[in-house]
VEXDREN-2710 file (C-alpha; in Angstrom, 1 decimal):
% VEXDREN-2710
k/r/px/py/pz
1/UNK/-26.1/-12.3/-27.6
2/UNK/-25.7/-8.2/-27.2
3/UNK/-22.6/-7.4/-26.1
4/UNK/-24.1/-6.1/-23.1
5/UNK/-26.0/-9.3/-22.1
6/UNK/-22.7/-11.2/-22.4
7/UNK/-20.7/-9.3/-20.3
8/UNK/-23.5/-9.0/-17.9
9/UNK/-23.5/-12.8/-18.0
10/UNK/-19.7/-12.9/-17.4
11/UNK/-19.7/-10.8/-14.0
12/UNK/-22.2/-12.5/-13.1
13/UNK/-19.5/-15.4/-12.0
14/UNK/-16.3/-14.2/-9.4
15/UNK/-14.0/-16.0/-12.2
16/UNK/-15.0/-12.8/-14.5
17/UNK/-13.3/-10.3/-11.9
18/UNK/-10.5/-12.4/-11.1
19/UNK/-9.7/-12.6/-14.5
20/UNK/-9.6/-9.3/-15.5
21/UNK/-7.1/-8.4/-12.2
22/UNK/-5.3/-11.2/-13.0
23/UNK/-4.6/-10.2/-16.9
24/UNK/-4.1/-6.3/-15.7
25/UNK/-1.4/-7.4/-13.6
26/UNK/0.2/-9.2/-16.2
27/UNK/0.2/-6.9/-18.8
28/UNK/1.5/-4.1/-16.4
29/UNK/3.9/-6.4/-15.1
30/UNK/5.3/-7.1/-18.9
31/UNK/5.3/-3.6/-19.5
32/UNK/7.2/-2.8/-16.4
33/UNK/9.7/-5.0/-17.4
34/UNK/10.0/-3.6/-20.8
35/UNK/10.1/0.1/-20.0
36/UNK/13.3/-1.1/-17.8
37/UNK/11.3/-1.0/-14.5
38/UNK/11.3/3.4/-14.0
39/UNK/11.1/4.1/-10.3
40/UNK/8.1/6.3/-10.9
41/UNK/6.1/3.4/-12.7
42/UNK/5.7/0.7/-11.1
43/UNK/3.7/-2.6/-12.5
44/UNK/1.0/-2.2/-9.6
45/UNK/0.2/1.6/-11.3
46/UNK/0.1/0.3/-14.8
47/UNK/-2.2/-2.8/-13.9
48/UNK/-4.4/-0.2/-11.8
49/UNK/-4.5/1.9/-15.1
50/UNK/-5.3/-0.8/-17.2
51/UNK/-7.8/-2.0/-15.3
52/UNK/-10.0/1.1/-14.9
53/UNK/-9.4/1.7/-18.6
54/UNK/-11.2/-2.6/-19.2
55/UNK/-13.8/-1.3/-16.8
56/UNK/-14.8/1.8/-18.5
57/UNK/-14.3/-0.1/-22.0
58/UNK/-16.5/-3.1/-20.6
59/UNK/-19.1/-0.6/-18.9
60/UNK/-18.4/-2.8/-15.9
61/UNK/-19.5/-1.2/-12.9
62/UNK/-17.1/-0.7/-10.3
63/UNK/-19.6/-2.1/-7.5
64/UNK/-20.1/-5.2/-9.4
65/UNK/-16.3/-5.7/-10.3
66/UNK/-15.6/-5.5/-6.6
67/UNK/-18.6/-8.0/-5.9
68/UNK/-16.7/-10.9/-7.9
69/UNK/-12.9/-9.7/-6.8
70/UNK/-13.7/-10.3/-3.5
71/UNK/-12.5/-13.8/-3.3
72/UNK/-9.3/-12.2/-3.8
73/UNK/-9.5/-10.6/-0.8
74/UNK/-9.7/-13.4/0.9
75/UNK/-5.8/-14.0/0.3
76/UNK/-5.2/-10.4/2.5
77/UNK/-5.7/-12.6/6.0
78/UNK/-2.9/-15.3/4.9
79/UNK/-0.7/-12.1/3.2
80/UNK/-0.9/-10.4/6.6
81/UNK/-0.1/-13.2/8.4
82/UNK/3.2/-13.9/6.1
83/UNK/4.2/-10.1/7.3
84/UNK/5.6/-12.3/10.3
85/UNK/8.3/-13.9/8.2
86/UNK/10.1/-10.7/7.5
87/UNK/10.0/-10.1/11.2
88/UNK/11.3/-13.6/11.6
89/UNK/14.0/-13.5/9.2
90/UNK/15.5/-10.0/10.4
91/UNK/15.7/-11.3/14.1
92/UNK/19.7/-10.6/14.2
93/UNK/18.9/-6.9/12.9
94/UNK/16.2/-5.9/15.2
95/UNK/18.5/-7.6/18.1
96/UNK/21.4/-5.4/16.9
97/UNK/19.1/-2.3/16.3
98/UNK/16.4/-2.5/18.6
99/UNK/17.3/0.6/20.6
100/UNK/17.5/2.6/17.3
101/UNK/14.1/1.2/15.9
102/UNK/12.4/2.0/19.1
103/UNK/13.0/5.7/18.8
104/UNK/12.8/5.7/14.7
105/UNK/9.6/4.0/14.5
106/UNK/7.2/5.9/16.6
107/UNK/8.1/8.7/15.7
108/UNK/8.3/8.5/11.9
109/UNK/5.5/6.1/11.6
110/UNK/3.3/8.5/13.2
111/UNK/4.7/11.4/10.8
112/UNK/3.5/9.3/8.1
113/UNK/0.0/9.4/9.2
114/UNK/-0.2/13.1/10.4
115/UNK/1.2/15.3/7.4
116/UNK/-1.3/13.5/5.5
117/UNK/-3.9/14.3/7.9
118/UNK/-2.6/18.0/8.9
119/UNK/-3.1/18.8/5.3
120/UNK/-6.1/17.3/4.4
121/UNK/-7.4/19.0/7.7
122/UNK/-6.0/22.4/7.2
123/UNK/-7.9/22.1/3.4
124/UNK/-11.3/21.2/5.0
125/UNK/-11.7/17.9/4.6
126/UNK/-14.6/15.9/6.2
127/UNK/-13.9/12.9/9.0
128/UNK/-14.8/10.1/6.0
129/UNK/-11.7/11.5/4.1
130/UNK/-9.4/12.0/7.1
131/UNK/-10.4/8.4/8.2
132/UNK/-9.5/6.7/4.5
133/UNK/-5.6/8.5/4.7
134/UNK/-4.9/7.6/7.9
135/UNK/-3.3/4.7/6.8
136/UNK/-1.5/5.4/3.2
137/UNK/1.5/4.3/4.7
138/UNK/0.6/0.7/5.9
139/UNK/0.7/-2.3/3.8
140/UNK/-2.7/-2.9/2.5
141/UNK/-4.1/-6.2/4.1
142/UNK/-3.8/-4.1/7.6
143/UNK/-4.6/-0.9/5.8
144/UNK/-8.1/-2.0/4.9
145/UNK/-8.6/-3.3/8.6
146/UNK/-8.0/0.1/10.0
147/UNK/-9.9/1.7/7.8
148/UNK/-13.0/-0.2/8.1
149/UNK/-12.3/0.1/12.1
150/UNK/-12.0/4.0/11.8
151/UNK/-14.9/4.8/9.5
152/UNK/-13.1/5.5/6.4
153/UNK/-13.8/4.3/3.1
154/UNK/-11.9/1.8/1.7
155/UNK/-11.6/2.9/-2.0
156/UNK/-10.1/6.0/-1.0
157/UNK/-7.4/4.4/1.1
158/UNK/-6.3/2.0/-1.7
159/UNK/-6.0/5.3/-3.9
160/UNK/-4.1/7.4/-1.4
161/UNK/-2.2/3.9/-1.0
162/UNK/-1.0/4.0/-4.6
163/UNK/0.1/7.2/-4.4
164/UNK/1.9/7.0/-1.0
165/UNK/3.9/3.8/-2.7
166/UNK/4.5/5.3/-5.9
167/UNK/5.9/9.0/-4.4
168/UNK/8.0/7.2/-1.9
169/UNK/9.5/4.6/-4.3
170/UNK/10.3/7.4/-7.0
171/UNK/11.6/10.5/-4.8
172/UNK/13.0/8.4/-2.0
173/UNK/16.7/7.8/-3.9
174/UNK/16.8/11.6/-5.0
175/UNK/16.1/12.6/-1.4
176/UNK/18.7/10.4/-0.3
177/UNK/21.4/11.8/-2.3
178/UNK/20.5/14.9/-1.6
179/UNK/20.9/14.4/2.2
180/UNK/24.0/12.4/1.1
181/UNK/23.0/9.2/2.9
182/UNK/24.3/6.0/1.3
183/UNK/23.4/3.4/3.8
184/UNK/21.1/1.0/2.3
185/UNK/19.8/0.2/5.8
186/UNK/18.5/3.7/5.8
187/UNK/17.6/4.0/2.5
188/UNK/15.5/0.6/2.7
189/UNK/13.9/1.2/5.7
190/UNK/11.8/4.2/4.7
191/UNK/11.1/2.6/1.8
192/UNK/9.3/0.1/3.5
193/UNK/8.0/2.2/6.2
194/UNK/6.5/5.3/4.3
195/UNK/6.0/3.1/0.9
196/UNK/5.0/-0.5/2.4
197/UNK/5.0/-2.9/-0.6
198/UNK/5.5/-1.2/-3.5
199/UNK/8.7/0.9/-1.4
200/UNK/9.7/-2.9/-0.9
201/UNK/10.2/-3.9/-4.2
202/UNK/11.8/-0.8/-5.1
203/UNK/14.0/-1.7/-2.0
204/UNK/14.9/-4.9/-3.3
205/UNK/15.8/-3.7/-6.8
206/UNK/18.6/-1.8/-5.0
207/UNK/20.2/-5.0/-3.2
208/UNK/19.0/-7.3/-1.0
209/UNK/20.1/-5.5/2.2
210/UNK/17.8/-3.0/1.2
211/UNK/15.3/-5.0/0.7
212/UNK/15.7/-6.8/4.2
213/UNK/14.9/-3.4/5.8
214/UNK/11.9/-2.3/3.7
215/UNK/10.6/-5.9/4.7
216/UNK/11.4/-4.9/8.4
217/UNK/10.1/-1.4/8.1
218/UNK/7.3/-2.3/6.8
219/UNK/6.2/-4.8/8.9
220/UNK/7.0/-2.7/12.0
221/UNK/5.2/-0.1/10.7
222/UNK/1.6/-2.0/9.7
223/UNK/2.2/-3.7/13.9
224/UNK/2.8/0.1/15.1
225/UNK/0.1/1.4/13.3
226/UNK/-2.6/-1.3/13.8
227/UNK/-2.4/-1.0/17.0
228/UNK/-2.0/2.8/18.2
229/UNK/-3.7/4.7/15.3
230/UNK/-7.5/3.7/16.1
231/UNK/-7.0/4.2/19.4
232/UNK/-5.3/7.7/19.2
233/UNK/-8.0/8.1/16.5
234/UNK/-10.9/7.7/19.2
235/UNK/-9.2/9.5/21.9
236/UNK/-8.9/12.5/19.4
237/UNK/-12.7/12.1/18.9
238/UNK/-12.7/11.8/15.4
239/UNK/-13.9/8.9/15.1
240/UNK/-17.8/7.4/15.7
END
């Protein structure tokens, strides 16, 4: 059989699809690790890499990719469910901190979605690409919910997503020393609210206080945002 037959035969089947994300993720995970896990690589960037470079290689098309890795979308509803558990597990901090996190998390969960859009608005971009970065800071199973609900496109927002995660996990640290903060509460909290998971790991690499408050800031920040930013979105009229 051609090659091109076979393959079509393969992704044909979701198991094709799921294989090839699962085997990305692996190999960028193992070279993660063996780079010594740079700030400004993370495993999710190198899988993403890898598997646009098996897609181009396989002259898989992107729609039909999608079509079988679907089913792994399905896991999104239970992973955005589970974003309770950080929220359960941080109860003492939130009690402790609550009067602090209700003036912080407005106001810089809202700056994460408007010097996005400023910019992109300022440069002339049209309502589809304003509506797919209003959410680059958000974790992504609420992240794709917004979008969708806003009119944006989803493949844009998971790209702008990467990027927000990766720039806020590498220039986070430098901009903490340079604003000589060394509270890891801080430091892990706008890790996880500007950089939702992959901020979180970083978060956790530093120590597990850190971690804690990604896991609380980003939870926070997905609640916050899923709830105020398509209806501020509407009442701007930029939406349908």
């Amino acid at each position: 059989m051609p090659a091109d037959g076979l393959i079509a035969t393969l992704s044909a089947t979701p198991l094709f699809a799921i294989a090839l994300t699962l085997a990305a993720f692996l190999a960028g995970n193992a070279l993660f690790t063996r780079l010594k896990r740079p700030a400004w690589l993370p495993a999710v960037l190198i899988a993403a890499v890898l598997l646009a470079a098996l897609l181009a290689l396989l002259k898989l098309p992107y729609a039909r990719y999608q079509q079988g890795a679907e089913w792994l979308t399905l896991l999104l509803g239970p992973a955005t469910v589970a974003l309770g558990l950080p929220l359960y597990q941080q109860r003492p901090h939130i009690r402790a901190l609550w009067r602090e996190l209700a003036v912080c998390l407005p106001i810089a969960a809202s700056l994460a979605a408007c010097y996005a859009l400023g910019l992109a608005w300022l440069l002339g971009a049209p309502p589809t690409l304003l509506a797919s970065l209003a959410a680059k800071s958000v974790t992504a199973p609420i992240a794709i919910g917004i979008t969708e609900q806003i009119g944006g496109s989803v493949a844009l927002m998971l790209g702008a997503l990467l990027v927000t995660g990766v720039a806020t996990a590498a220039f986070t640290g430098p901009a903490a020393r340079w604003l000589k903060i060394e509270d890891e509460r801080i430091i892990g909290f706008a890790l996880g609210l500007n950089g939702h998971a992959i901020g979180t790991v970083r978060a956790f690499e530093l120590s597990p206080a850190a971690g804690a408050f990604a896991s609380l800031g980003m939870s926070l920040t997905g609640i916050f945002t899923a709830l105020f930013l398509p209806l501020a979105w509407h009442l701007v009229g930029v939406g349908p």
